[in-house]
Every structure is written in C-alpha cells, then in structure tokens.
C-alpha positions as CSV (number, residue, x, y, z in Angstrom):
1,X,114.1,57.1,134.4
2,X,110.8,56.3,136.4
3,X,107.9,57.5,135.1
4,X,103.9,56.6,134.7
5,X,101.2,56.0,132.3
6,X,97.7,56.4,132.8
7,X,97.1,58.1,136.0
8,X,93.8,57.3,138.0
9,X,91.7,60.8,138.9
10,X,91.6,60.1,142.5
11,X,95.7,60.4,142.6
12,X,95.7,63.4,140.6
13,X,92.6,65.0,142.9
14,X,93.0,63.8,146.6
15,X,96.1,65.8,147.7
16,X,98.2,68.6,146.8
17,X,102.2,68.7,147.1
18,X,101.6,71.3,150.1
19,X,99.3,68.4,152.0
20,X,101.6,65.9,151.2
21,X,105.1,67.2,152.7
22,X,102.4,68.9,156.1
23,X,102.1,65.4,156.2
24,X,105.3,64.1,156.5
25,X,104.6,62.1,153.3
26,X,107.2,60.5,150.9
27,X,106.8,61.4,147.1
28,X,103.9,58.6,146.1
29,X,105.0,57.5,142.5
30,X,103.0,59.8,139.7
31,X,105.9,62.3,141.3
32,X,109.0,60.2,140.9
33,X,110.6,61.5,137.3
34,X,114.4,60.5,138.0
35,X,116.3,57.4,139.7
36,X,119.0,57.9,142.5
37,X,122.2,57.5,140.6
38,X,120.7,59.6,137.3
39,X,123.0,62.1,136.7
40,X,122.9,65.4,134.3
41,X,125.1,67.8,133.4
42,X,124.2,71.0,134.9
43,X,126.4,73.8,136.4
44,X,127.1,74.4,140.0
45,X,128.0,78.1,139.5
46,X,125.4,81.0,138.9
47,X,125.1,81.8,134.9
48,X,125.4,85.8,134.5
49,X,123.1,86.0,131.5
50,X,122.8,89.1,129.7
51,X,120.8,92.0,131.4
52,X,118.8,94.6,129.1
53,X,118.1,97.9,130.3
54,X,114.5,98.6,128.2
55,X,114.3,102.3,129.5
56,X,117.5,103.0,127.4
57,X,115.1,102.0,123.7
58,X,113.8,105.5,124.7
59,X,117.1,107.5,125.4
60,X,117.7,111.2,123.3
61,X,120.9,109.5,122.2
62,X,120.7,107.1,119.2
63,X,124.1,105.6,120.2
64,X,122.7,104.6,123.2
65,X,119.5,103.3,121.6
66,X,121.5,101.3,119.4
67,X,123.8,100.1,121.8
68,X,121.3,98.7,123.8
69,X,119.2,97.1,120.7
70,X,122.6,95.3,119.9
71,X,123.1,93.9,123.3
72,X,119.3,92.6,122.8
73,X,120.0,91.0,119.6
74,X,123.3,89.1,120.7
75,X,121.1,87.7,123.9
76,X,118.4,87.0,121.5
77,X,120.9,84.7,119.5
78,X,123.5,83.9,122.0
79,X,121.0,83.1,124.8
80,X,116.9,82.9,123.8
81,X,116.5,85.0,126.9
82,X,117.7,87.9,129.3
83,X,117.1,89.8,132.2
84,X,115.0,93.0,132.0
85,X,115.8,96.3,133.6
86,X,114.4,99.3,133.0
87,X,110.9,98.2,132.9
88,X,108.8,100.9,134.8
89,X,107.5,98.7,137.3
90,X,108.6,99.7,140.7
91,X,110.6,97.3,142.9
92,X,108.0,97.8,145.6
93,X,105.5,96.6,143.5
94,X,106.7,93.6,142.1
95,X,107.7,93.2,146.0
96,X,103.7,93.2,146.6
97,X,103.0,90.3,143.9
98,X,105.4,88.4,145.9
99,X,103.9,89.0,149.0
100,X,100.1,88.4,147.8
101,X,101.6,85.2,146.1
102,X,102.9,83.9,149.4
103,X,99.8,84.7,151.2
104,X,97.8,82.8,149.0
105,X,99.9,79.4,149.6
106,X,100.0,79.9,153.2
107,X,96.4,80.0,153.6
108,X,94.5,76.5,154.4
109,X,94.0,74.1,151.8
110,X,90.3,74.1,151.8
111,X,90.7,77.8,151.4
112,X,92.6,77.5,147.9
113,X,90.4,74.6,146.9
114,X,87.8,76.9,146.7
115,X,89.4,77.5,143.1
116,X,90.4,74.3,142.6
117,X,91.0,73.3,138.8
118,X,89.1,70.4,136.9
119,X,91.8,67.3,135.6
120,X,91.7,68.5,132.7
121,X,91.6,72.4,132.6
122,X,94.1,74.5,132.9
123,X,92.8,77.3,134.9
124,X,92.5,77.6,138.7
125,X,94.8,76.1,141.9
126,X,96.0,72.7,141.4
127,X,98.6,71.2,138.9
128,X,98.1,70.7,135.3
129,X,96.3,68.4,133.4
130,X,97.1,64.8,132.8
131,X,100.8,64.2,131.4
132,X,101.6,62.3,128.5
133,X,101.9,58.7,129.1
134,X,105.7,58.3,130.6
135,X,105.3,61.6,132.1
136,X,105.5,62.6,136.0
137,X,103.7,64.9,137.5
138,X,106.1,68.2,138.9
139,X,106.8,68.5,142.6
140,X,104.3,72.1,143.1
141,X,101.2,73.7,143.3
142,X,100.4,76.2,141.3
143,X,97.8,78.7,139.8
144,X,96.8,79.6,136.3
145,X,94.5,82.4,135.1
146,X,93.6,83.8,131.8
147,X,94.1,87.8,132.3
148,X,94.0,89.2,129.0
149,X,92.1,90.2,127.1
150,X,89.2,90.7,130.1
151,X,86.6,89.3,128.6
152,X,88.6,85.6,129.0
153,X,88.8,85.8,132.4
154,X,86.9,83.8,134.5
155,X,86.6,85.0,137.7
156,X,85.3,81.7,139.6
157,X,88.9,81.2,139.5
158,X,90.8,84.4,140.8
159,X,91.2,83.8,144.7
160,X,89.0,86.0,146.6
161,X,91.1,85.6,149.3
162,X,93.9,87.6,150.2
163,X,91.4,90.3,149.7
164,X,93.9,92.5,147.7
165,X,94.9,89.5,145.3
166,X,92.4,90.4,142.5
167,X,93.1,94.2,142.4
168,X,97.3,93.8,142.4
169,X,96.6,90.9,139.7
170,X,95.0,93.3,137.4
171,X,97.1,96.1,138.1
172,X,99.8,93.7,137.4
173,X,98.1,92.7,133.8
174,X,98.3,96.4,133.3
175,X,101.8,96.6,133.8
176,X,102.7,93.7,131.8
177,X,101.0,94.1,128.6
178,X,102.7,97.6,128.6
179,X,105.9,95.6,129.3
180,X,105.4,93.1,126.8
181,X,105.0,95.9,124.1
182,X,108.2,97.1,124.9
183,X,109.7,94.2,124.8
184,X,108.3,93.1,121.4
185,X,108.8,96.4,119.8
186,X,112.7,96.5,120.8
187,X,113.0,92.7,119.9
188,X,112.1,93.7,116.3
189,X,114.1,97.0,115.8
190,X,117.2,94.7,117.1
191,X,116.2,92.4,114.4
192,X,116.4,95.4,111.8
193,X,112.5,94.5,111.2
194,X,109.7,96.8,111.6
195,X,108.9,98.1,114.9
196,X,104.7,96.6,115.2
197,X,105.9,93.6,113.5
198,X,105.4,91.7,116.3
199,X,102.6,92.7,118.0
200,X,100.9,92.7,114.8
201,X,101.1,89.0,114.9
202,X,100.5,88.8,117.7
203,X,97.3,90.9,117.3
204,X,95.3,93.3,119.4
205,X,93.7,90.1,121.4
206,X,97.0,88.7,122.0
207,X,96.1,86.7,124.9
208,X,98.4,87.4,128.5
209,X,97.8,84.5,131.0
210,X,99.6,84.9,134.8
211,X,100.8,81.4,136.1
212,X,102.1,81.4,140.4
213,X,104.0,78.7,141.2
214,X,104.2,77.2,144.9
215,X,107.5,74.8,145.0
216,X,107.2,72.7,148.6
217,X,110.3,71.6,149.9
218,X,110.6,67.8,149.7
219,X,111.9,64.7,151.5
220,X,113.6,63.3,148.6
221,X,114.6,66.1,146.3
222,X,117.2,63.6,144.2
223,X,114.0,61.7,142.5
224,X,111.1,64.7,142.1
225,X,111.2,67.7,140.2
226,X,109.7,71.3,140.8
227,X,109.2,71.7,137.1
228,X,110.5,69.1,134.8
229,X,112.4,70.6,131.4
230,X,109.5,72.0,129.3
231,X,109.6,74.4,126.3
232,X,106.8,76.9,126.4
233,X,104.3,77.2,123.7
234,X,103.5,81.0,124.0
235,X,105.4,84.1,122.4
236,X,107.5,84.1,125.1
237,X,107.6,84.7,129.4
238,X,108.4,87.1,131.4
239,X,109.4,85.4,134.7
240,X,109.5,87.3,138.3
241,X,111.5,85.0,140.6
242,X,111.3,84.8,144.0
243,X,114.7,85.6,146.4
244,X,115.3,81.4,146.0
245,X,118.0,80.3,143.1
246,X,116.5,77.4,141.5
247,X,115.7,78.3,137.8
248,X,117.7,76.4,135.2
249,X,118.1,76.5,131.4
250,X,119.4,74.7,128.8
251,X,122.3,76.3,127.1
252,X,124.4,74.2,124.5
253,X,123.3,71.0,126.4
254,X,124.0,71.8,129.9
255,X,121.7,73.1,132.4
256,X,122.9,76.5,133.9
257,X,120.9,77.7,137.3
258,X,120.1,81.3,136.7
259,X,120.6,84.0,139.6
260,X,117.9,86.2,140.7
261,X,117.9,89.9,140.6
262,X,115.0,91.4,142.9
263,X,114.1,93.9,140.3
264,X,114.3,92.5,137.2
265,X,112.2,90.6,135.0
266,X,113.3,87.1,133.1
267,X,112.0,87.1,129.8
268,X,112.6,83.5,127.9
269,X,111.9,83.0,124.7
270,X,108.7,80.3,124.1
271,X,108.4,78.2,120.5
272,X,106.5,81.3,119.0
273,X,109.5,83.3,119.3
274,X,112.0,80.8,118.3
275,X,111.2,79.8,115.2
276,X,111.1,83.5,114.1
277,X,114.6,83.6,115.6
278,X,115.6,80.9,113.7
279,X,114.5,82.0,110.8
280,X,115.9,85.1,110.9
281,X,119.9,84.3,112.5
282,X,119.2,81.4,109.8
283,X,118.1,84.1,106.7
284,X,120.6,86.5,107.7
C-alpha cells in the first residue's frame, strides 16, 4: 500500500484533480493509495439492497405501516443502509440538483476557485483537509457547505455561479431536513422506541451539511481512488447518486457496488447511528 506523510501546502493547493487529467497528467504521488497487483475482495455483480417506501409510514392501513417499519428494521440490522422511496421530492427535481451540480464542475477553474477552501477547512471547492499521516489524498473535487441551521452558513462559499445554484441548494435543505425527519421518526418506531427519540438527540439545531462530489476520470484508475473507505461521523447520509455505478460498501467484509435508482435516495447509516443500532440489536 503506497501512501504519504506530511504533505507540503503547495501540492495540496496548486492543482485540482479536474486540471490534472485537462492536462494529460499522471496521478503525482499524494494520490497513489494502492499498488498494481493489490487485490480486494469486492463483487462484480450489482447488490439489490433493500428499498423503503417512506410514503407507506403514513398509509390508513396499520398493516401496511407495519409492514413497511419491519422491512426498515431488518435493513437497519441486516444492511446499516437502504434505498428510499417515497420521499416527496419529485424526480424532476432531484434531476435539477444533478444538473446545477454538473454545471458547477464544468465551469473554468478560476471560476470555482473563487470558493476555494483553506488546507485546513472543510468548507468550500477543493478537497479536504490534510490526511493522517499514511493517508492519500482521494482522486475528486468536491464541495462542502454548512446548510443548516442558516445562521451557519457562510455564504463566501456557496457558488454564485450557475446563477440558480444558491436558490435550488436551499430549496433542497428544505426538502431534506423534512426528509431526514421522516426518516428518523420511522427508524425509531421500527425500533419499538418513541417516535421524537431521535430527533430529540439530535436537537432542534441538528446541523445538515450538503457535500457534491466531482469524480474525474483518470489515467490509471488501478492505483487512485475516488473516495477511499471511510465511515462517516454524522447521524447518518442521505446520498443522491448520479446515473454512474460506482458506490461500494462494505458488507460482511466484501465490498458490494451498489446500483443506482434515479429517484431514490441512499441513506447509510454514519457512527451516530451505529452505535445506537448496536446497542439496541445487542440489548434486544
């Protein structure tokens, strides 16, 4: 496994991934995370994981209701994560945080480093901060914002350009924290708990933050990754993926790929989450 140490701020600053593969460049080394002949186990086939409908936790029939809420809880233990239907955001919609997404990308680079991130912050256009010593850096560009609550936000690092990107990004917040109610309401009434017991952890100012990933195709895709394994930190994410299968997770140690579905929404479970669903599989 190749990897780095102490990376020098002018590697980390002086070029994105984009500018490297316009450029016809090779991944320099603070990218290489993997040798030629490493190998890992990880499935060829498309992983069917299971798929929630969240508009059935508010059906007339209780059956259905708790039909549903027991499909949650077996992909809750079975899984840490599932597809979400259901979820009152319209496919055109979610189609149009694609499309702003993409137009952001596409535009010049001295365009998006008009929001370009400090080494060590999180927020803004760039990649994060500093790795751990051994760590590589991940083979993208990307774009992290505080959205929620408002009074976090800092706007110095929401693009200005497309011109519609700020207004579908907070319609979008809109949407999601009304998403992510559902979701944490159902998660608890699968779990036989009560239904705010979540959220009330959570708390009024539970913070939402909105990440957009950029992954560049590269020259030599067998020693970089897009996103090396990680385990996130947060309650959990709600993923939209693109039309490109590429998303992996790890399931009894081996690394399915996970198809997309153009109107549904990947929720994964982050550390938050898990040790409550430890605890309770574990207690019950």
């Amino acid at each position: 496994m190749a990897g780095i140490s102490v990376l020098p701020l002018d590697v980390l600053l002086a070029k994105r991934v984009q500018e490297m593969v316009l450029n016809g460049e090779d991944p320099p080394q603070p990218y290489i995370c993997r040798d030629d002949d490493d190998s890992e186990d990880v499935s060829s086939s498309l992983s069917p994981i299971p798929i929630i409908d969240l508009s059935l936790f508010s059906s007339s029939a209780p059956e259905t209701t708790e039909k549903e809420l027991q499909k949650l809880k077996s992909a809750l233990s079975s899984w840490g994560c599932f597809q979400a239907t259901g979820h009152g955001i319209s496919t055109s919609f979610l189609d149009e945080i694609r499309q702003v997404t993409k137009e952001f990308f596409k535009q010049p680079i001295e365009e998006k480093k008009k929001i370009s991130k400090g080494v060590e912050e999180f927020e803004g256009y760039g990649a994060d901060p500093t790795p751990e010593e051994g760590q590589s850096l991940d083979w993208s560009d990307r774009v992290f914002l505080d959205v929620y609550p408002e009074d976090l936000r800092k706007y110095k690092f929401w693009p200005e350009s497309p011109n519609s990107f700020r207004d579908v990004l907070e319609n979008y917040t809109i949407k999601m924290k009304m998403v992510t109610e559902m979701i944490s309401k159902a998660m608890a009434k699968s779990l036989n708990l009560e239904e705010n017991c979540f959220l009330n952890q959570f708390g009024e100012r539970g913070a939402l933050q909105a990440r957009f990933n950029y992954y560049s195709r590269c020259p030599r895709p067998d020693i970089v990754l897009g996103l090396k394994p990680h385990a996130d930190g947060s309650g959990y994410t709600i993923l939209l993926q693109n039309e490109v299968d590429g998303l992996q997770i790890l399931k009894d140690d081996r690394w399915l790929t996970i198809p997309t579905i153009s109107n549904a929404l990947l929720v994964l479970m982050g550390d938050q989450m898990e040790v409550h669903r430890l605890l309770i599989f574990y207690l019950t």
